[in-house]
C-alpha positions in Angstrom: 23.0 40.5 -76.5 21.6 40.1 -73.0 18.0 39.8 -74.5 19.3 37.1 -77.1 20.9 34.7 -73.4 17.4 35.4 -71.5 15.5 33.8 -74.6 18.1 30.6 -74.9 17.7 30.4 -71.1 13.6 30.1 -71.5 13.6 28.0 -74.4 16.1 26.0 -72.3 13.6 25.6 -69.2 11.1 24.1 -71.1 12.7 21.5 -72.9 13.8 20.0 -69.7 10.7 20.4 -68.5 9.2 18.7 -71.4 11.7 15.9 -71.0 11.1 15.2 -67.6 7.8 13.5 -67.3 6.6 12.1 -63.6 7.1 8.3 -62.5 4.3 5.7 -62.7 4.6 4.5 -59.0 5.6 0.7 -59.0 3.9 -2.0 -57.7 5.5 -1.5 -53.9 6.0 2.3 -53.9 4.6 4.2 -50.9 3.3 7.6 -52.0 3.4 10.5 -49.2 -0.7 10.2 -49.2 -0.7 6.7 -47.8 2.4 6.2 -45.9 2.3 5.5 -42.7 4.6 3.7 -39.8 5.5 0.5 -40.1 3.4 -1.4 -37.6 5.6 -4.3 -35.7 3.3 -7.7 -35.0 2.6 -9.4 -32.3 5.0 -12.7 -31.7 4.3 -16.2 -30.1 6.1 -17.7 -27.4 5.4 -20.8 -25.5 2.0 -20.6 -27.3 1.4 -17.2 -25.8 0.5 -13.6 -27.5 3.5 -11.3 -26.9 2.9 -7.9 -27.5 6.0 -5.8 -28.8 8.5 -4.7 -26.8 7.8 -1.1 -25.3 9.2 1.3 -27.4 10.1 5.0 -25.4 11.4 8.0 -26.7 11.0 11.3 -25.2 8.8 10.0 -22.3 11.6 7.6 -21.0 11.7 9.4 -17.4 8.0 9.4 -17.0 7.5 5.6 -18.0 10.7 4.7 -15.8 9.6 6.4 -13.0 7.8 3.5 -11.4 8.4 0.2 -11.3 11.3 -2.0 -12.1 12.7 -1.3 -16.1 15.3 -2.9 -17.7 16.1 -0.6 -20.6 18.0 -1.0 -23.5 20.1 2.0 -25.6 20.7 1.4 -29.3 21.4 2.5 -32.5 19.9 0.3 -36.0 23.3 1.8 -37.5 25.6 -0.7 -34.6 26.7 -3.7 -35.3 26.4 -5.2 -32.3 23.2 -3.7 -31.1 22.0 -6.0 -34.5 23.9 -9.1 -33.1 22.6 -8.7 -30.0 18.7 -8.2 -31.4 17.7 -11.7 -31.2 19.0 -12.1 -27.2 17.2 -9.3 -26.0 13.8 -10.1 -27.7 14.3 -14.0 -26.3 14.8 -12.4 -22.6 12.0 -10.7 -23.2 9.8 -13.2 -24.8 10.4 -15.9 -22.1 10.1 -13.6 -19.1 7.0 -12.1 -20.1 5.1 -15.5 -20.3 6.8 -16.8 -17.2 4.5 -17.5 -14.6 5.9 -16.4 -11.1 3.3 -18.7 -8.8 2.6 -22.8 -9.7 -0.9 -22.7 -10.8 -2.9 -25.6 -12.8 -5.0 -22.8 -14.4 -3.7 -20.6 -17.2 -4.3 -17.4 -16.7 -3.6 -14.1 -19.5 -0.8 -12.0 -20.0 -2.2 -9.1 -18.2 -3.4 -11.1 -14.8 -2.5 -11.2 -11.6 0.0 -13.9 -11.9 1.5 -12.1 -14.8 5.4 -11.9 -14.8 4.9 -8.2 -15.6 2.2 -7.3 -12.8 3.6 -10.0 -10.0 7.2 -8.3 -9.9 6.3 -4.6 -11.6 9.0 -5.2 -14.0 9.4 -4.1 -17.0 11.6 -4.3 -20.7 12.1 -1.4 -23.2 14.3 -0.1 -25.6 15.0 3.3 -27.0 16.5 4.1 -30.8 19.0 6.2 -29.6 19.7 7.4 -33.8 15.8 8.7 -33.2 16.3 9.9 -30.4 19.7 11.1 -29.7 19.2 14.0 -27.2 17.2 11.5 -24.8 20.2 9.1 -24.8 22.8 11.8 -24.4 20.7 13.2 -21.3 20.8 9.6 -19.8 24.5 9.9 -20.4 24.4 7.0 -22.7 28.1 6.8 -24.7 28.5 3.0 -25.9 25.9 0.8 -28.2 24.1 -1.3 -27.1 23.8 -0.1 -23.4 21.1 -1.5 -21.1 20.2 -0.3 -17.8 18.2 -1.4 -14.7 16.0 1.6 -13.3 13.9 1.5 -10.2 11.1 4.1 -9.2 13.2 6.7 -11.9 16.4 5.9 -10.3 19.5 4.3 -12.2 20.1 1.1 -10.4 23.5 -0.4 -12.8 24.4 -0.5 -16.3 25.7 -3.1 -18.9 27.5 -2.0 -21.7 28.2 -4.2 -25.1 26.6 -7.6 -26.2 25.5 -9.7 -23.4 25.0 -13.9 -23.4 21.8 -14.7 -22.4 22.8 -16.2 -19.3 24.4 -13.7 -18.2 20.9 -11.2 -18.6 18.9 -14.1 -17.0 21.4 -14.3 -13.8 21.0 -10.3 -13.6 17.1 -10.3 -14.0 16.8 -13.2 -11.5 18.6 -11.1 -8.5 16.8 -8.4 -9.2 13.7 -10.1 -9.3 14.6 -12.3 -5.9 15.4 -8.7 -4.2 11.8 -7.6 -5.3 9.7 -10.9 -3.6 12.1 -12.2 -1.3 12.0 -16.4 -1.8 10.4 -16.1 -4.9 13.2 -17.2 -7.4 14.2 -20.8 -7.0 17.9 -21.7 -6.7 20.0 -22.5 -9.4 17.8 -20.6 -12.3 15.2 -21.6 -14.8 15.8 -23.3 -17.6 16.3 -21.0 -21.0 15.3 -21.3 -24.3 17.9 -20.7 -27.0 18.5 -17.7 -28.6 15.7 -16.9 -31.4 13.6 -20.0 -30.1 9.7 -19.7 -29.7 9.2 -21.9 -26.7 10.6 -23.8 -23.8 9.4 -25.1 -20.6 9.0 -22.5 -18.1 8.0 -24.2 -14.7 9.9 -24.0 -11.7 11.9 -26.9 -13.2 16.0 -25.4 -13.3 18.9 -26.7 -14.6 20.1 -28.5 -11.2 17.2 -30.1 -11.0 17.0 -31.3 -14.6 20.4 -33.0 -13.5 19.5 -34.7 -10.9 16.5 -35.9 -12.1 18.0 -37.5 -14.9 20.3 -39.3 -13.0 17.4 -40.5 -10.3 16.0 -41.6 -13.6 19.2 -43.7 -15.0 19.5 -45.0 -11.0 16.1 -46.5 -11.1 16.5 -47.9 -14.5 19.3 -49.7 -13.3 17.8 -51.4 -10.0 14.7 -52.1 -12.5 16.9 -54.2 -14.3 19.4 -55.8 -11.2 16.1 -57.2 -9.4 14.1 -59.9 -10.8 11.1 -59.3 -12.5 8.1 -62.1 -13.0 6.6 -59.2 -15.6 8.6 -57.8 -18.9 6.9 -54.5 -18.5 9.7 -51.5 -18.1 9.9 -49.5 -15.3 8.0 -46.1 -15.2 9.8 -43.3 -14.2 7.9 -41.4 -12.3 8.7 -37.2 -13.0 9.1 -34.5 -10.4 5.7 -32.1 -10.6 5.6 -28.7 -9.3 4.6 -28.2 -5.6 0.7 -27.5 -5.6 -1.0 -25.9 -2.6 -2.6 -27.9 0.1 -5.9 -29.3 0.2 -6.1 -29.0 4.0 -4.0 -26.3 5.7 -2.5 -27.0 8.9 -3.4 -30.5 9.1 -1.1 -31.7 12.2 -1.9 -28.4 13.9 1.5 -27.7 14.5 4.0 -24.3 13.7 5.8 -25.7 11.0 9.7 -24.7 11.4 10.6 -23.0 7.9 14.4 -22.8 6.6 14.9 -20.6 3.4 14.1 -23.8 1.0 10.7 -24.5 2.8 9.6 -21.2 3.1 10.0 -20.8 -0.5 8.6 -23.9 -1.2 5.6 -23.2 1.1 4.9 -20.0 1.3 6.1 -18.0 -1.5 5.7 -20.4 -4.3 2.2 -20.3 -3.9 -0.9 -18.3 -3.0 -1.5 -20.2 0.6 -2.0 -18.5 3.6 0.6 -18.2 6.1 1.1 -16.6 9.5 4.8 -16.9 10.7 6.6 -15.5 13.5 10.2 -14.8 13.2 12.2 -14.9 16.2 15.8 -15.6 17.7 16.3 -18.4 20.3 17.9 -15.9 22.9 14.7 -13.6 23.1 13.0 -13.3 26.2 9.6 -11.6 24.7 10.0 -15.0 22.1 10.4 -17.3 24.9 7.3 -15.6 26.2 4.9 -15.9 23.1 5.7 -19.3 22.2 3.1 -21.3 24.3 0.4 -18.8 23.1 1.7 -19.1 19.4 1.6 -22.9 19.9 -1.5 -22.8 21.2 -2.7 -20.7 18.3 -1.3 -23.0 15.9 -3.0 -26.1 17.8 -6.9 -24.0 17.4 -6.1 -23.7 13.7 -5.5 -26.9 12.9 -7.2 -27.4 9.4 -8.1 -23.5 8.5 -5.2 -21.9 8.4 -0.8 -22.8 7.7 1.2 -21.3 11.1 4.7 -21.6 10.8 8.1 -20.3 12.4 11.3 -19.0 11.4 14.5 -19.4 13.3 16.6 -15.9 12.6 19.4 -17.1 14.1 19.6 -20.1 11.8 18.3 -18.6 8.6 19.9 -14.6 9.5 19.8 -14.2 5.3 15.7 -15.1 4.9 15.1 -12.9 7.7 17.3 -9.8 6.3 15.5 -10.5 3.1 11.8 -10.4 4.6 12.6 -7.2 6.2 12.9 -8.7 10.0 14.6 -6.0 12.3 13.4 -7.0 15.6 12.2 -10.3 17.3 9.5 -11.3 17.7 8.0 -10.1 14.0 4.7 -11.8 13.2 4.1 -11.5 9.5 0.6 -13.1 7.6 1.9 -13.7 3.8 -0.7 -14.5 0.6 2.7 -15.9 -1.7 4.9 -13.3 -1.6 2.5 -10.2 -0.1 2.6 -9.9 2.8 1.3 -7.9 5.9 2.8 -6.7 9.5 1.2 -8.4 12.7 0.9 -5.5 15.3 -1.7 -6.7 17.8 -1.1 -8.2 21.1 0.6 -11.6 22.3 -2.2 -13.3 24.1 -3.6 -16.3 22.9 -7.3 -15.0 22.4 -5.2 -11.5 20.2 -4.0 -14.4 17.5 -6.9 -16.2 17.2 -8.6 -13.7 16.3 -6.5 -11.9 14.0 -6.3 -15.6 12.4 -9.5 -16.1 11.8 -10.0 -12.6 10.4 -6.9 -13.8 8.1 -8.7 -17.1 7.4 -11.1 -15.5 5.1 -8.6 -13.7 2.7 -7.6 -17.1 1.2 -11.8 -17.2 0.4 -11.9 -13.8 -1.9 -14.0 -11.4 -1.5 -17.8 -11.9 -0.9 -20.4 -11.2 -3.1 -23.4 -9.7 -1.3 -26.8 -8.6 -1.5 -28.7 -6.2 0.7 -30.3 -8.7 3.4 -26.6 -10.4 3.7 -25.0 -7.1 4.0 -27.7 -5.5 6.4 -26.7 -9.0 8.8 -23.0 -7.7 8.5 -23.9 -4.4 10.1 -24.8 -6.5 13.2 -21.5 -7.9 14.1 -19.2 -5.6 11.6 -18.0 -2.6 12.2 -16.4 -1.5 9.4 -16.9 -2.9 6.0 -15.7 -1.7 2.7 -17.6 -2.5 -0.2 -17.5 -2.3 -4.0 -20.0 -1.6 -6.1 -19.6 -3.0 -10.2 -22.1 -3.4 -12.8 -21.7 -5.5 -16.0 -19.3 -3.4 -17.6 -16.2 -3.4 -14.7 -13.2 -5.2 -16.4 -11.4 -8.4 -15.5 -8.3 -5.8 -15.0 -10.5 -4.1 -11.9 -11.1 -7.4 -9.9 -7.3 -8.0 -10.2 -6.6 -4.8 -8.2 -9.6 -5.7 -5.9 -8.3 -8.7 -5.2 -4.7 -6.9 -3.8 -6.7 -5.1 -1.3 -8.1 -7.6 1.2 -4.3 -8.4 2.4 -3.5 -5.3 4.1 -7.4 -5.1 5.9 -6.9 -8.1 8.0 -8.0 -7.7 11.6 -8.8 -3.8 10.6 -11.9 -4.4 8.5 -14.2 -6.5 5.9 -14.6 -5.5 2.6 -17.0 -7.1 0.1 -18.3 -6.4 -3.3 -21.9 -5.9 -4.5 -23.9 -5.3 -8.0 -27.3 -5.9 -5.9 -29.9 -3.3 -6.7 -31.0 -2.5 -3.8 -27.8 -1.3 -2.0 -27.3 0.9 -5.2 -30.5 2.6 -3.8 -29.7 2.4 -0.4 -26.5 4.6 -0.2 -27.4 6.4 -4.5 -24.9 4.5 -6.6 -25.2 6.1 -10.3 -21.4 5.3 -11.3 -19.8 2.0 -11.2 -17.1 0.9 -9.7 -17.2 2.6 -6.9 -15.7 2.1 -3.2 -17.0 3.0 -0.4 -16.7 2.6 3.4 -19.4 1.8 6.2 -18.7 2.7 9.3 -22.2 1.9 11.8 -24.3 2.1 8.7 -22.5 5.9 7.9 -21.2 6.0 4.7 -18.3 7.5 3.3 -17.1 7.7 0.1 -13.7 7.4 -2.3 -13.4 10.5 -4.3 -11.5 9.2 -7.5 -14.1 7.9 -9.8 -12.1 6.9 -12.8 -11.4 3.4 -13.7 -7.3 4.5 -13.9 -7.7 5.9 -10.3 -9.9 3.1 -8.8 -7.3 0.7 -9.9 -4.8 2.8 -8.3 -4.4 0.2 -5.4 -1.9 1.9 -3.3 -3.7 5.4 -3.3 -6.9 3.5 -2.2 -5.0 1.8 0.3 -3.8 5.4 2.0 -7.4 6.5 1.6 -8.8 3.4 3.6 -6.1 3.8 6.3 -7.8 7.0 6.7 -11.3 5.8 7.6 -10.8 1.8 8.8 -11.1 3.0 12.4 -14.1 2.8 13.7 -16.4 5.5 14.8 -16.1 4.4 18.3 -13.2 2.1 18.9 -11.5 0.3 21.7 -8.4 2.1 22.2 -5.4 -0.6 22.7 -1.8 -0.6 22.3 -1.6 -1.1 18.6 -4.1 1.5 17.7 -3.4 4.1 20.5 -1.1 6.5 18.7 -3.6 6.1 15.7 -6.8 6.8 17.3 -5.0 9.8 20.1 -2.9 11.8 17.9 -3.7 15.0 16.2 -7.2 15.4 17.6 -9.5 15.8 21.0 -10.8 12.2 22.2 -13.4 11.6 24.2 -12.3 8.7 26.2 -15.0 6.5 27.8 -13.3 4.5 30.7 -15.4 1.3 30.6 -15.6 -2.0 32.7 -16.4 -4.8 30.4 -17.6 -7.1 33.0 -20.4 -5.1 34.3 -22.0 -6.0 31.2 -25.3 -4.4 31.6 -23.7 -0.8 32.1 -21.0 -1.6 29.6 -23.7 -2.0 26.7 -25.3 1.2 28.4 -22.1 3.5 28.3 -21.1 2.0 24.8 -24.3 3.1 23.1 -24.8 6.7 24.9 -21.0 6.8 23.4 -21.8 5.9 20.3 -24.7 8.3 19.7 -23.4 11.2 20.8 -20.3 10.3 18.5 -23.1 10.0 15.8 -24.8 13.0 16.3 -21.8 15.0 16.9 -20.5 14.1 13.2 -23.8 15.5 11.9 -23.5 18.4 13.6 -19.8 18.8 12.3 -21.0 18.0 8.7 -23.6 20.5 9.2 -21.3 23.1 10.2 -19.4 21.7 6.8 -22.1 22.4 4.8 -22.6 25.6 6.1 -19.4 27.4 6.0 -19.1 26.0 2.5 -22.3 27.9 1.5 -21.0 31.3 3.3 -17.8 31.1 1.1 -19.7 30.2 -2.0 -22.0 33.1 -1.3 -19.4 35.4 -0.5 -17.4 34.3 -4.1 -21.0 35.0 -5.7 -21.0 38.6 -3.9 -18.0 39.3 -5.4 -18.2 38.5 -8.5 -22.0 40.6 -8.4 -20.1 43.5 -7.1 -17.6 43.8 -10.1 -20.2 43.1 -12.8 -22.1 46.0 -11.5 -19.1 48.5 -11.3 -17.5 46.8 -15.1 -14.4 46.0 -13.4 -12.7 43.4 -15.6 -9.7 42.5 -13.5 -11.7 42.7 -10.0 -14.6 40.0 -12.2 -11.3 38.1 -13.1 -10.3 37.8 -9.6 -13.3 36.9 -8.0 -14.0 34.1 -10.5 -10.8 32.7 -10.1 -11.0 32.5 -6.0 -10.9 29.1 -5.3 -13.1 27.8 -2.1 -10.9 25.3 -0.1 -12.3 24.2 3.1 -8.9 22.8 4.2 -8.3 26.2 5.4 -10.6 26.7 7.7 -8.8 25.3 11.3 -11.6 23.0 12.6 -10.8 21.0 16.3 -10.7 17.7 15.0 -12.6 15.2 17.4 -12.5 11.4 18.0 -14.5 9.0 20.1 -13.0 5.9 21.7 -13.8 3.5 25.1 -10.9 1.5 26.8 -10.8 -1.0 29.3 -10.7 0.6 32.6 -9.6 -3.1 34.1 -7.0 -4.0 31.8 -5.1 -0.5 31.6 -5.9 0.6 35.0 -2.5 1.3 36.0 -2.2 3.5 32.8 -5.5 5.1 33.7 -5.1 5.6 37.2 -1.1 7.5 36.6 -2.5 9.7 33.6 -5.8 10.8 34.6 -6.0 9.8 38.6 -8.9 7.4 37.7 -9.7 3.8 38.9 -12.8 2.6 37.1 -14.1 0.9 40.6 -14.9 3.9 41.4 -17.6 4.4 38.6 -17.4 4.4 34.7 -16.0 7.9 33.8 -15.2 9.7 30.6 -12.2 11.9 30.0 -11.7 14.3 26.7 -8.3 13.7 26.2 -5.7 16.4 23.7 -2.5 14.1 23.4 -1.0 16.7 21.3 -0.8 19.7 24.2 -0.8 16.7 27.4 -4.0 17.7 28.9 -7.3 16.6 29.3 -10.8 17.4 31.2 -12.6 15.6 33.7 -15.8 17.7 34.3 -18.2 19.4 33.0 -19.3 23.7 33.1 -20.4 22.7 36.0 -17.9 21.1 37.7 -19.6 17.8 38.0 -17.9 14.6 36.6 -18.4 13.4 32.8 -20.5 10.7 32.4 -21.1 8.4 30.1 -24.6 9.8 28.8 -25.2 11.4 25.5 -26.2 15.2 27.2 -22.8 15.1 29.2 -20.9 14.3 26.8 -21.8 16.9 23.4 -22.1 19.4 26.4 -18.8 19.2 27.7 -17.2 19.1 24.0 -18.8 22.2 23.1 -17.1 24.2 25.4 -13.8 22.6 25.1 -13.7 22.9 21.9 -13.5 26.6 22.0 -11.0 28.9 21.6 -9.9 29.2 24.6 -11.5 26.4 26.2 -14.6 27.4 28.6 -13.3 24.8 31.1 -9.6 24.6 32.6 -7.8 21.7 31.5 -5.3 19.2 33.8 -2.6 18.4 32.8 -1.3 14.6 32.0 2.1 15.3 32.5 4.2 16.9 35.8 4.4 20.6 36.6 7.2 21.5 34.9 5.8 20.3 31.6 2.7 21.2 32.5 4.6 24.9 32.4 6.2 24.4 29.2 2.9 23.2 27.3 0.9 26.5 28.6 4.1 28.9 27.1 4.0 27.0 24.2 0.3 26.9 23.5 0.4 31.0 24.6 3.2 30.8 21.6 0.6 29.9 19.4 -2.4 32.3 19.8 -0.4 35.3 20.6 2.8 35.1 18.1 4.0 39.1 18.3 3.1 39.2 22.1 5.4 35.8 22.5 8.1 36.9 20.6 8.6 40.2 22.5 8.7 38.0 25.4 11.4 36.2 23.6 13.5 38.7 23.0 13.3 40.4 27.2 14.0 36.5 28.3 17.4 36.4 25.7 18.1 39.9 27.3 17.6 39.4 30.9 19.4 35.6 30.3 22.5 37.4 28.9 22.8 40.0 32.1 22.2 37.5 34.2 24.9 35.5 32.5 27.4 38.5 33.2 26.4 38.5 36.9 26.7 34.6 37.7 27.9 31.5 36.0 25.8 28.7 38.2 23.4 26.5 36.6 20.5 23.7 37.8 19.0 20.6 35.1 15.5 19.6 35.9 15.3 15.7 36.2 11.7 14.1 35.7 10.9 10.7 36.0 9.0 8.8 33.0 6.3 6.4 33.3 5.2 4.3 30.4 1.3 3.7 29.6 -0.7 2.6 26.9 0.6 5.7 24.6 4.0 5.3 26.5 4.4 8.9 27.4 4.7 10.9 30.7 2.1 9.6 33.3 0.8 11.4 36.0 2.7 10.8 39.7 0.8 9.3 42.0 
């Protein structure tokens, strides 16, 4: 019986088998072989390419986390994320081919002037049915939901379907918090929901008001007043403010209120120095005839202006303004800090330094950059070939901004200076500093566009080998290293040029030296890595081979003493000269090798003699220095009692078991003394402020 129900079950099997042939596809029909995603096109707006909307998924926290995002959550199953489709790809349509700055020249989507690169902002979405653990961990619990982020950070949150206007008034305070004075008042105009195009100047709705009814008004008085001709009258239309032909024309610091400035300044890509300052100010009250002055020398190269803060308290909280006077040089709506001195000759020259951003960067070739080195001493320069990308010069063109008044910087696909300093990989940056090159690491074109990351690097080397030490660069130049100080007197001129170039070369050839020693202690750790690795191939020790293979040479672990080279004025800071180091600079020009970080410094040489500015005295003092401990005794900058404290402290440092046993008898004696008598003393020191504003020494 069992046999006979196994053979109906067979003969059963095959006739549905039989029955069931395969499907011809249909004309339509995607097979598993040649599917493949749905690819979304490209869509045109105001007669511009828009790409499609960024699409994240899993990588939402790394694309959010920098820039500005506005991000919306939804599901293809909701309603009203399907209602609301059509609104969120017209806000994103029209701001993406919004132009922030009035320009008569079109430029593409991905240039500087760009909604997308001028405010870093940014739209998305995320298919939260796709991707339904991403949304939960961004605590998403309503469809649609869209939410600003900054830098990775959740800034606020909508929830539901939004009007258009509503969106536009959100994304224009965020975008006004980004560039301060960039958003005109009132808002632009929109297009309607699902349109392709509308006009997206600075025009807004106010304006289109009032514009139509200056246009009815004129109409009117056209018609009132008698007219020998027929013709009708021509209504003339508002155009966008363009920049000006000639900058500074009347010579004059233009007063700016929040309308002009954004007018002015920010609307465009003008120069502009401005000094913010409140009425009541003393240190204001001081600067203004030198400012005045300034603005009267600049009359036709470069726009001065001036901002009231008492007047206009919300401008100044939105450009960042918290103390008066703040001198600020703007490009549109970059801008850069003013840290120099007040005197009239400090802005002129920062201004004309400033002058030549508004030209771009030079082009160059070896003779023109060789005539540089004469009267530069820094410059920065680019190297490109035929293959660097319109998207590298845009990020070039960011960098000149923040170098005013440090250095120049200039670009180059001249031959011969590829030769000069071996060029085999384009672009490239790199910095010359009296003819000595140095060079940014990152080669890649990703990294090189990285503009802040280059702009930390040139911080780094922007100073001069040999720079004048003043009162914006002192803590720069001083801290974290040995200095030695030339004490110069510019008006002996033929000594001065003397003292400046023995300064200069023993700076020079004490860098060679140090890159020597580099070089050197490099090699002993590679050779001693190589020894290793020798050693346990010879004995067939696997995990000792491992080992020394993976040692990794890093020379920021070798402690080196870190020395700089600078000259000051002995006339101009002699009072901060003579209280710190007991030195007046009638007496002779003098060098000092200064260590601002333990408040000491050294006079004389081995022998006792004074350090003079001469090449031999100087390298010979700095070797013995700069051992450990010094060969000389150090003074102090700073009164006895600190001068105490900085000898325990440094003690502290070289001997750490030996100071800590001390520790530990001072808490013991401290606390039977305690048990003994209850009477105390306070030390009281008085403070005088120099050119690094610390302790000086007392007369």
């Amino acid at each position: 019986m069992r046999s006979v129900f196994f053979s109906l079950l067979s003969l059963a099997t095959i006739a549905t088998s039989v029955a069931i042939e395969p499907r011809a596809p249909l004309k339509g029909d995607k097979t598993d072989d040649d599917w493949e995603e749905e690819v979304v096109p490209d869509t045109i707006f105001n007669g511009q390419t828009v790409p499609p909307m960024k699409e994240l998924g899993t990588d939402v926290d790394k694309e959010i986390g920098h820039g500005n995002w506005l991000v919306e959550y939804y599901s293809p199953s909701c309603p009203h994320c399907m209602r609301f489709k059509p609104t969120w790809q017209t806000l994103y349509e029209f701001y993406y081919t919004s132009k922030p700055i009035i320009t008569s020249q079109e430029s593409d989507e991905d240039g500087l002037n760009s909604f997308t690169r001028w405010y870093d902002f940014k739209f998305a979405k995320v298919d939260c049915l796709a991707y339904r653990d991403t949304c939960g961990d961004h605590d998403i619990q309503n469809y649609p939901s869209i939410v600003q982020y900054k830098d990775g950070k959740e800034i606020a949150k909508k929830i539901g379907e939004q009007e258009l206007t509503g969106l536009s008034g959100w994304v224009e305070e965020v975008l006004e918090a980004i560039k301060p004075g960039s958003r005109k008042q009132g808002g632009p105009k929109l297009p309607k929901v699902g349109a392709n195009s509308v006009e997206t100047g600075p025009e807004t709705e106010d304006e289109i008001k009032k514009n139509e009814k200056a246009a009815e008004a004129a109409k009117e008085s056209t018609s009132a007043a008698p007219s020998k001709t027929s013709e009708p009258a021509k209504v003339v239309k508002p155009t966008p403010a363009k920049p000006t032909s000639t900058p500074n024309s009347s010579g004059i610091s233009v007063p700016l209120d929040k309308e002009k400035f954004q007018e002015l300044v920010t609307t465009t890509t003008d120069p502009w120095f401005i000094k913010f300052y409140a009425p009541w100010c003393h240190h204001c009250q001081a600067m203004a005839p030198n400012w005045q002055q300034m603005a009267r020398e600049m009359q036709g190269k470069l726009n001065v202006g001036e901002v009231d803060c008492e007047a206009n308290n919300r401008l100044c909280k939105d450009v960042g303004v918290k103390g008066y006077p703040t001198v600020l040089f703007f490009r549109g709506s970059e801008r850069t800090e003013y840290n120099g001195m007040r005197g009239l000759g400090d802005f002129i020259d920062y201004a004309n330094k400033a002058v030549a951003v508004g030209e771009g960067i030079r082009d160059v070739d070896l003779a023109q950059f060789k005539e540089m080195e004469e009267t530069e001493e820094v410059i920065f320069v680019y190297f490109y070939d035929h293959a660097t990308t319109t998207e590298d010069f845009q990020a070039l063109d960011q960098l000149p901004l923040s170098l005013v008044g440090k250095a120049k910087i200039v670009k180059t696909n001249d031959k011969a200076l590829f030769d000069r300093f071996k060029i085999s990989t384009w672009p490239r940056m790199m910095v010359s500093r009296d003819g000595k090159p140095t060079y940014y690491g990152p080669r890649t074109p990703k990294e090189m566009r990285d503009t802040q990351k280059m702009l930390s690097w040139m911080k780094s080397v922007w100073i001069p080998i040999v720079p004048e030490l003043k009162g914006e660069n002192a803590r720069e130049i001083m801290d974290g290293k040995m200095v030695v100080l030339a004490i110069l007197d510019r008006e002996n001129k033929a000594e001065f040029e003397v003292a400046k170039r023995e300064l200069k070369n023993a700076a020079l050839e004490w860098i060679d030296k140090e890159d020597q020693m580099y070089q050197l202690e490099r090699q002993e750790l590679r050779d001693a890595k190589q020894l290793r690795i020798e050693e346990a191939e010879d004995k067939g020790d696997q995990r000792a081979l491992r080992d020394a293979k993976g040692t990794r040479i890093d020379m920021n672990d070798i402690k080196r003493k870190q020395v700089g080279f600078a000259w000051v004025d002995g006339v101009f800071w002699e009072r901060w000269i003579r209280t710190t180091f007991g030195i007046d600079v009638k007496d002779g020009e003098r060098v000092v090798i200064n260590d601002e970080d333990n408040n000491r410094y050294w006079d004389v040489n081995i022998n006792g003699e004074l350090i003079r500015p001469s090449r031999s005295s100087i390298l010979d003092t700095v070797k013995e220095v700069t051992k450990n401990p010094p060969s000389i005794s150090p003074k102090s900058t700073s009164g006895t009692f600190m001068s105490f404290f900085h000898s325990i402290r440094n003690f502290g440092f070289d001997h750490p078991i030996f100071a800590l046993g001390l520790a530990v008898v001072g808490i013991a004696a401290s606390y039977l003394a305690k048990r003994r008598r209850r009477t105390g003393a306070y030390f009281q020191f008085g403070e005088k402020d120099g050119l690094l504003g610390g302790l000086g020494k007392n007369d």
